[in-house]
C-alpha atoms as a printed R data frame, in Angstrom:
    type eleno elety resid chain resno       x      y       z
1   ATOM     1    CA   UNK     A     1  10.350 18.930 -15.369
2   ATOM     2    CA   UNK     A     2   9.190 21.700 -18.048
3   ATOM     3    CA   UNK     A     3   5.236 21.789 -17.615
4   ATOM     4    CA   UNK     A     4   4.027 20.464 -21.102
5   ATOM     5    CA   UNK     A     5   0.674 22.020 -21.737
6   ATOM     6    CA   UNK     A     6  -0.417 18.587 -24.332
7   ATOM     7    CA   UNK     A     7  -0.052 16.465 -21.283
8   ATOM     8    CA   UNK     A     8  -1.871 18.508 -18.448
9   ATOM     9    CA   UNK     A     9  -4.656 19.685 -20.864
10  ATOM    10    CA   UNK     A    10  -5.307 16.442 -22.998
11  ATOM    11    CA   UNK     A    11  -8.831 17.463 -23.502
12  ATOM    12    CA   UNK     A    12  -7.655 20.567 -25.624
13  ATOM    13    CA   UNK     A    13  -4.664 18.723 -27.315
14  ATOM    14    CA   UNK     A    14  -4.961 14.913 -27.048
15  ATOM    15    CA   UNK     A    15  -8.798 14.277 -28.083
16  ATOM    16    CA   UNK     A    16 -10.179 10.811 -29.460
17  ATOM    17    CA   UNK     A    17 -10.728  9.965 -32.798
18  ATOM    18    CA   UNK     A    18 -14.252 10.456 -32.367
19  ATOM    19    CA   UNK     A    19 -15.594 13.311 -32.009
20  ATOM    20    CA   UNK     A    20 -16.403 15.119 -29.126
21  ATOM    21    CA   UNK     A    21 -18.062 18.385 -27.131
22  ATOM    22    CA   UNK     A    22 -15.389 20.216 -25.220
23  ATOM    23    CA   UNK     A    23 -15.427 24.076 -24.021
24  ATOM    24    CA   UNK     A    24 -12.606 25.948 -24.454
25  ATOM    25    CA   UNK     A    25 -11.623 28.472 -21.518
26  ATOM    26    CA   UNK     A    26  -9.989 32.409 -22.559
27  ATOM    27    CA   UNK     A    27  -6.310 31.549 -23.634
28  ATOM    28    CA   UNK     A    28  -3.648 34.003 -24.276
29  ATOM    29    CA   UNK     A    29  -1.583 33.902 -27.906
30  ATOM    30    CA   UNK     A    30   1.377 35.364 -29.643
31  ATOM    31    CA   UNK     A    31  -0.493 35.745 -32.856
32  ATOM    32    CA   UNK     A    32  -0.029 36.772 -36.554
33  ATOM    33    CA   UNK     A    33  -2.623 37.324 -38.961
34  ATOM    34    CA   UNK     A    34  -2.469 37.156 -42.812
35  ATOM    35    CA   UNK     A    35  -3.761 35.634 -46.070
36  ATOM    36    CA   UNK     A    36  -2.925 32.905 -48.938
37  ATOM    37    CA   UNK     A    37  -1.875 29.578 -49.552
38  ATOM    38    CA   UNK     A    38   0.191 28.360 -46.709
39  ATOM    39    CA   UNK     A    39   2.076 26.039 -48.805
40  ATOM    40    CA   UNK     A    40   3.805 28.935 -50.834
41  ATOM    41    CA   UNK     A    41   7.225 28.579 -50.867
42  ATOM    42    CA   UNK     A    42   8.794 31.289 -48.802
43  ATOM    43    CA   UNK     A    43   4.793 33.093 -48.925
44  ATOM    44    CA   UNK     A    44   3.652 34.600 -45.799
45  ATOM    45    CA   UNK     A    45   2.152 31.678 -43.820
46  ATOM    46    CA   UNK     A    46   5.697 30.411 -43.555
47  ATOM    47    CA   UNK     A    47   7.063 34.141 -42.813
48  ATOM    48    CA   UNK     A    48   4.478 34.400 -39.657
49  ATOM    49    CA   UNK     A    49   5.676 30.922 -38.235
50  ATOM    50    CA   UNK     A    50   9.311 32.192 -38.360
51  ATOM    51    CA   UNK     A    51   8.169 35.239 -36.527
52  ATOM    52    CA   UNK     A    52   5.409 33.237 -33.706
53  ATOM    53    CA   UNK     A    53   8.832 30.948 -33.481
54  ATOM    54    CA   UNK     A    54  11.291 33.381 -32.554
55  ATOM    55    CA   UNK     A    55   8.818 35.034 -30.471
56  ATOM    56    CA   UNK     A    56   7.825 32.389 -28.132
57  ATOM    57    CA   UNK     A    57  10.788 31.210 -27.706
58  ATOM    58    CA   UNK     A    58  12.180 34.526 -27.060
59  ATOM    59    CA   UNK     A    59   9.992 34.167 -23.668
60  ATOM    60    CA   UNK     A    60  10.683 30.887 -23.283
61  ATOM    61    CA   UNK     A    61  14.537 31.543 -22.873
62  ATOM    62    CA   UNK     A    62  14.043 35.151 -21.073
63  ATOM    63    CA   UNK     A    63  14.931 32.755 -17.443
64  ATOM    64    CA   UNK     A    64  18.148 33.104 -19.107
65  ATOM    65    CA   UNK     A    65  18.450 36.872 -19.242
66  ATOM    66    CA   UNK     A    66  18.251 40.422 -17.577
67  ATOM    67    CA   UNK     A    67  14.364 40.399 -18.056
68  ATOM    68    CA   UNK     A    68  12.763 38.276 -15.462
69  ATOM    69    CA   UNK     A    69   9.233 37.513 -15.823
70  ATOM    70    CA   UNK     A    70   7.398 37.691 -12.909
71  ATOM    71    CA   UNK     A    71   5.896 34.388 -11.969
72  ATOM    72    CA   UNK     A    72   7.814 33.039 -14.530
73  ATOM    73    CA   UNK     A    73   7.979 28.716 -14.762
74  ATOM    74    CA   UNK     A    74   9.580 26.108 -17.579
75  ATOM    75    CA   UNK     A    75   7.525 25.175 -19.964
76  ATOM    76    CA   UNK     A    76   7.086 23.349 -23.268
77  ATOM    77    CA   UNK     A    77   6.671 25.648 -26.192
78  ATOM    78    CA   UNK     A    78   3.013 24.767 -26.694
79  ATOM    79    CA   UNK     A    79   1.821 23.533 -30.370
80  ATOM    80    CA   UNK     A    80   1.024 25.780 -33.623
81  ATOM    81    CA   UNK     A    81  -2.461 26.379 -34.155
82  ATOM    82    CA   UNK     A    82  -4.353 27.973 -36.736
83  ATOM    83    CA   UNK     A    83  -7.729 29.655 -37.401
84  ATOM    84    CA   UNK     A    84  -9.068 29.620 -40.567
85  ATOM    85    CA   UNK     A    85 -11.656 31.393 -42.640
86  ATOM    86    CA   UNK     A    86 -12.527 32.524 -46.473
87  ATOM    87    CA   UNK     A    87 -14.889 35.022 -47.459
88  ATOM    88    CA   UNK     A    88 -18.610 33.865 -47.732
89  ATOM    89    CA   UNK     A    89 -18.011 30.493 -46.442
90  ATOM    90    CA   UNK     A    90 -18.881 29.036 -42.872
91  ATOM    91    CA   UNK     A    91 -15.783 26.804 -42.097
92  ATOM    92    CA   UNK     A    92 -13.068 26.458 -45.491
93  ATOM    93    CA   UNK     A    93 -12.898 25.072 -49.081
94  ATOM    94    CA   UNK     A    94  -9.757 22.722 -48.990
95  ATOM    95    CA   UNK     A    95  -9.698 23.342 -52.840
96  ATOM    96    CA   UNK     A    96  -9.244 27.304 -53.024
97  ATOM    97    CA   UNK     A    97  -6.220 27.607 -50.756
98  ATOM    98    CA   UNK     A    98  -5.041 30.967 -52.437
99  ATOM    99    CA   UNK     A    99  -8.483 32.158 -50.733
100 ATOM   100    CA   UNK     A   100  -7.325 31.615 -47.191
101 ATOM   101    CA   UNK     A   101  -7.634 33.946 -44.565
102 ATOM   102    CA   UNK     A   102  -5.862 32.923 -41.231
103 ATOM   103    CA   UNK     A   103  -4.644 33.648 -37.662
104 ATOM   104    CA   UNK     A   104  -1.399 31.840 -37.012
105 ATOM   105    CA   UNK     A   105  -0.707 31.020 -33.341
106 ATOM   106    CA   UNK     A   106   0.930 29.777 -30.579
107 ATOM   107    CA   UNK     A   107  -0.272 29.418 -27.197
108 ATOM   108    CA   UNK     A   108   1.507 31.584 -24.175
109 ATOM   109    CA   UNK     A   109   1.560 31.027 -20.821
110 ATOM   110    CA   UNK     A   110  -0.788 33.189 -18.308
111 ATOM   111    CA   UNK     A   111   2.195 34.551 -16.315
112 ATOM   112    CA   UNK     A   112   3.101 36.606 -19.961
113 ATOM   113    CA   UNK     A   113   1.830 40.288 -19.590
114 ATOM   114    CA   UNK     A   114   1.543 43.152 -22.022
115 ATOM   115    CA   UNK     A   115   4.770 44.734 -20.735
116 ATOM   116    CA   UNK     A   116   6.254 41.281 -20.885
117 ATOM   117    CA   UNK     A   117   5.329 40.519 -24.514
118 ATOM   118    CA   UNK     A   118   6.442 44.564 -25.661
119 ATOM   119    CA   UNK     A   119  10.139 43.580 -23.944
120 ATOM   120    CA   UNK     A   120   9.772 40.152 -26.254
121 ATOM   121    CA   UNK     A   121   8.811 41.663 -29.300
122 ATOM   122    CA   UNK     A   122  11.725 44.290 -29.123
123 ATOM   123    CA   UNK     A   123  14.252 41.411 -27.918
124 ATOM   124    CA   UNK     A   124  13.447 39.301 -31.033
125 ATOM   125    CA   UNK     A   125  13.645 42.078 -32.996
126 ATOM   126    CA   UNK     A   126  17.316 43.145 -31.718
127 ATOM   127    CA   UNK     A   127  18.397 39.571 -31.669
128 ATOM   128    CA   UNK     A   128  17.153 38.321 -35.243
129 ATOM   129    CA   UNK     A   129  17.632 41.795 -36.944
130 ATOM   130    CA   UNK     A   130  14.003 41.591 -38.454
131 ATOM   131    CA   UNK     A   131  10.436 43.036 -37.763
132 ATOM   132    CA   UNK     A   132   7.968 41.575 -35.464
133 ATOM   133    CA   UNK     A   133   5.485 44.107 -35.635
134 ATOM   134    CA   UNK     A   134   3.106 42.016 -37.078
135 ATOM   135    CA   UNK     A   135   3.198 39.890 -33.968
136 ATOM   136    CA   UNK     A   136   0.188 40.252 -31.311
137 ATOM   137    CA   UNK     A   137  -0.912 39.449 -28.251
138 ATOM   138    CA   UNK     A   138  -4.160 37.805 -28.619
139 ATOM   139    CA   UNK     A   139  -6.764 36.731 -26.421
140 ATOM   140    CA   UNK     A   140  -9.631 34.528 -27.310
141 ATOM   141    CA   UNK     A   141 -12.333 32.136 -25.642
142 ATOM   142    CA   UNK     A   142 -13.644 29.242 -27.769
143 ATOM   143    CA   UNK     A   143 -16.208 28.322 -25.463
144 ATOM   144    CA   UNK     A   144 -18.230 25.656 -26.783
145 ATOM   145    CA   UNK     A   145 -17.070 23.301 -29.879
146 ATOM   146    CA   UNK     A   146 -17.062 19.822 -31.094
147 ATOM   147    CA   UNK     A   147 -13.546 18.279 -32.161
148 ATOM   148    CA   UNK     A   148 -11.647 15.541 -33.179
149 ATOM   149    CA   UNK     A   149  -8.016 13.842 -33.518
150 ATOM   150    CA   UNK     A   150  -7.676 14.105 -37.588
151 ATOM   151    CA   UNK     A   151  -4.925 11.246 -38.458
152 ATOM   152    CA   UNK     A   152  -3.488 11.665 -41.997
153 ATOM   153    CA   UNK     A   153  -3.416 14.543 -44.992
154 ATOM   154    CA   UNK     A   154  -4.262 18.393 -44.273
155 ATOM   155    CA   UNK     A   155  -6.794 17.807 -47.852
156 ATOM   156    CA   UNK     A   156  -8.048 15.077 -46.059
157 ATOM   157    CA   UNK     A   157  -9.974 16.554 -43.158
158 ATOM   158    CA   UNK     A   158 -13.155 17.051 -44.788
159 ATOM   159    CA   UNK     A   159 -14.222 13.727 -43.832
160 ATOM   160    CA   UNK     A   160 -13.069 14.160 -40.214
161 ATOM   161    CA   UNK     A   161 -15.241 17.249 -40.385
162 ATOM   162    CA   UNK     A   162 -18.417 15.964 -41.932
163 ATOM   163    CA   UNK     A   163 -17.695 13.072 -39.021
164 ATOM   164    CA   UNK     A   164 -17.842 16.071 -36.475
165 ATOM   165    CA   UNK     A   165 -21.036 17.486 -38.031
166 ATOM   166    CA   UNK     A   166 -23.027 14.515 -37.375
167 ATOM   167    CA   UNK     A   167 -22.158 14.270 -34.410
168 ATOM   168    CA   UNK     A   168 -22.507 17.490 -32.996
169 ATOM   169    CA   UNK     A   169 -26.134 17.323 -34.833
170 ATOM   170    CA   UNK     A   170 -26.658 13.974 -33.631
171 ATOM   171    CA   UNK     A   171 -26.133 15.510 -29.747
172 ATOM   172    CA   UNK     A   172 -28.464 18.155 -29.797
173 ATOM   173    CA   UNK     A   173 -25.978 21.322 -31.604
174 ATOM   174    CA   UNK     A   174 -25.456 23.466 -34.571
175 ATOM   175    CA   UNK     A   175 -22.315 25.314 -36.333
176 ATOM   176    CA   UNK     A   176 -21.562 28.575 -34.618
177 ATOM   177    CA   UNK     A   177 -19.293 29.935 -37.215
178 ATOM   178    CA   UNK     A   178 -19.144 33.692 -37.257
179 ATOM   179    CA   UNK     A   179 -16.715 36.909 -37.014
180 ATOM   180    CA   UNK     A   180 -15.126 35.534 -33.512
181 ATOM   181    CA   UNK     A   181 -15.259 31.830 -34.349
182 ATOM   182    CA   UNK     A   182 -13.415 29.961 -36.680
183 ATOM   183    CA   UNK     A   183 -12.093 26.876 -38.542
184 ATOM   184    CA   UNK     A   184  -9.237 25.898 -35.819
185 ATOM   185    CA   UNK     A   185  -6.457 23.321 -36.027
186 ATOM   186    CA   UNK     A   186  -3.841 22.541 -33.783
187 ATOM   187    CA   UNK     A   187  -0.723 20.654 -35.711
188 ATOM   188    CA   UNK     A   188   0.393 17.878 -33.210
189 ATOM   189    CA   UNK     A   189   3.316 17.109 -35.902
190 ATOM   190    CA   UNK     A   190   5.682 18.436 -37.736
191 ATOM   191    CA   UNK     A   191   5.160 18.299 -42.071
192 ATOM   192    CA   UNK     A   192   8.517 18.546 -42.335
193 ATOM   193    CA   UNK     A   193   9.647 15.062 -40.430
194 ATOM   194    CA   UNK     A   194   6.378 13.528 -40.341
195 ATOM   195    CA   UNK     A   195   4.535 11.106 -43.737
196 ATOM   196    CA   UNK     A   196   1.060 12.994 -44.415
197 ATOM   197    CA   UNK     A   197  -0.849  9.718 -43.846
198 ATOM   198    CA   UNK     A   198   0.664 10.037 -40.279
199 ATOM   199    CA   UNK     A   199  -0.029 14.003 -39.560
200 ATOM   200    CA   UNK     A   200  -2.093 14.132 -36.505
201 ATOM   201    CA   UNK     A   201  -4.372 17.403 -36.280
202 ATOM   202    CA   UNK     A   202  -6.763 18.219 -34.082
203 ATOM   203    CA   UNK     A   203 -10.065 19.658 -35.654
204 ATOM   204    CA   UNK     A   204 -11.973 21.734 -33.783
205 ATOM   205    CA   UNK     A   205 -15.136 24.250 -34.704
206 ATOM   206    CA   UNK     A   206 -17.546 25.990 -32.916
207 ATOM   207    CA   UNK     A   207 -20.847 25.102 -32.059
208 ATOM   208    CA   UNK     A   208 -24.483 25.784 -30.036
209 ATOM   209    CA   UNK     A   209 -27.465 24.090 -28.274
210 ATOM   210    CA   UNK     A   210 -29.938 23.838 -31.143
């Protein structure tokens, strides 16, 4: 059976409703940064998931092919994430989204190395006819956060976030948002098949001791 990274790391993937403290070890990413409203039609939020896409699962597939990854297992193709930022603000204004900044993701496994990702990037590339320059390797260590399972509209997590707030004050921590730590969410569903009151999204943002 494929190892499904939402089912062996539930406390990353799978949290409550209510919010909660969780550190988040280094994890490796095929990555794409840009900027803008990610609901523009055709804009380049939905240009960098085509690219993470055809990336990962580019690796995912390579069992079937001359390149053999070393240390290489099945896997799910883990869930899109995002980090998300605007200029001047700690966390995000749902209300400006033209003022987005963002890191698209996906999660790799640990077994992908540089050389390994190069021979994926240049694979896509021959296979879909299109650039993936834009496509990195990126490693990054959340360490210490509070999240929560946000059920329902993307404009609707404010209130799961104020939720989060109080409780991380309410246990003794304060908003670390800087530079290296972001706004994240990690899209559980699909927008396309899935009713907006029924989205599930995990919220997550960084934090400290007081």
């Amino acid at each position: 059976m494929a190892f499904d990274y939402k089912k062996e790391y539930k406390e990353f993937y799978l949290p409550a409703k209510k919010p909660s403290i969780v550190t988040v070890p280094a994890m490796n990413f095929v990555a794409v940064r840009g900027a803008g409203d990610p609901n523009e039609e055709g804009g380049a939020y939905q240009q960098a998931l085509e690219l993470l896409y055809g990336l990962s699962y580019t690796i995912k597939m390579s069992k079937k092919g001359s390149h053999q990854i070393e240390g290489y297992f099945d896997y799910v193709v883990p869930p899109l994430e995002g980090f998300w930022w605007q200029e001047g603000l700690a966390g995000v204004d749902y209300a400006y989204k033209a003022d987005f900044q963002w890191i698209s993701c996906i999660r790799l496994p640990d077994f992908v190395t540089p050389d390994d990702f190069a021979w994926a990037q240049a694979e896509a590339a021959r296979k879909k006819k299109r650039d993936f320059s834009a496509v990195e390797l990126l490693t990054l260590e959340e360490g210490l956060c509070v999240q929560c399972l946000h059920l329902g509209s993307y404009d609707d997590e404010p209130a799961t976030v104020d939720a989060m707030h109080a409780f991380a004050a309410g246990q003794g921590y304060e908003l670390d948002f800087s530079d290296e730590r972001r706004h994240h969410e990690i899209y559980l569903s699909d927008p396309r098949r899935t009713a907006s009151e029924k989205l599930k999204t995990v919220v997550r943002h960084p934090v400290r001791r007081a």
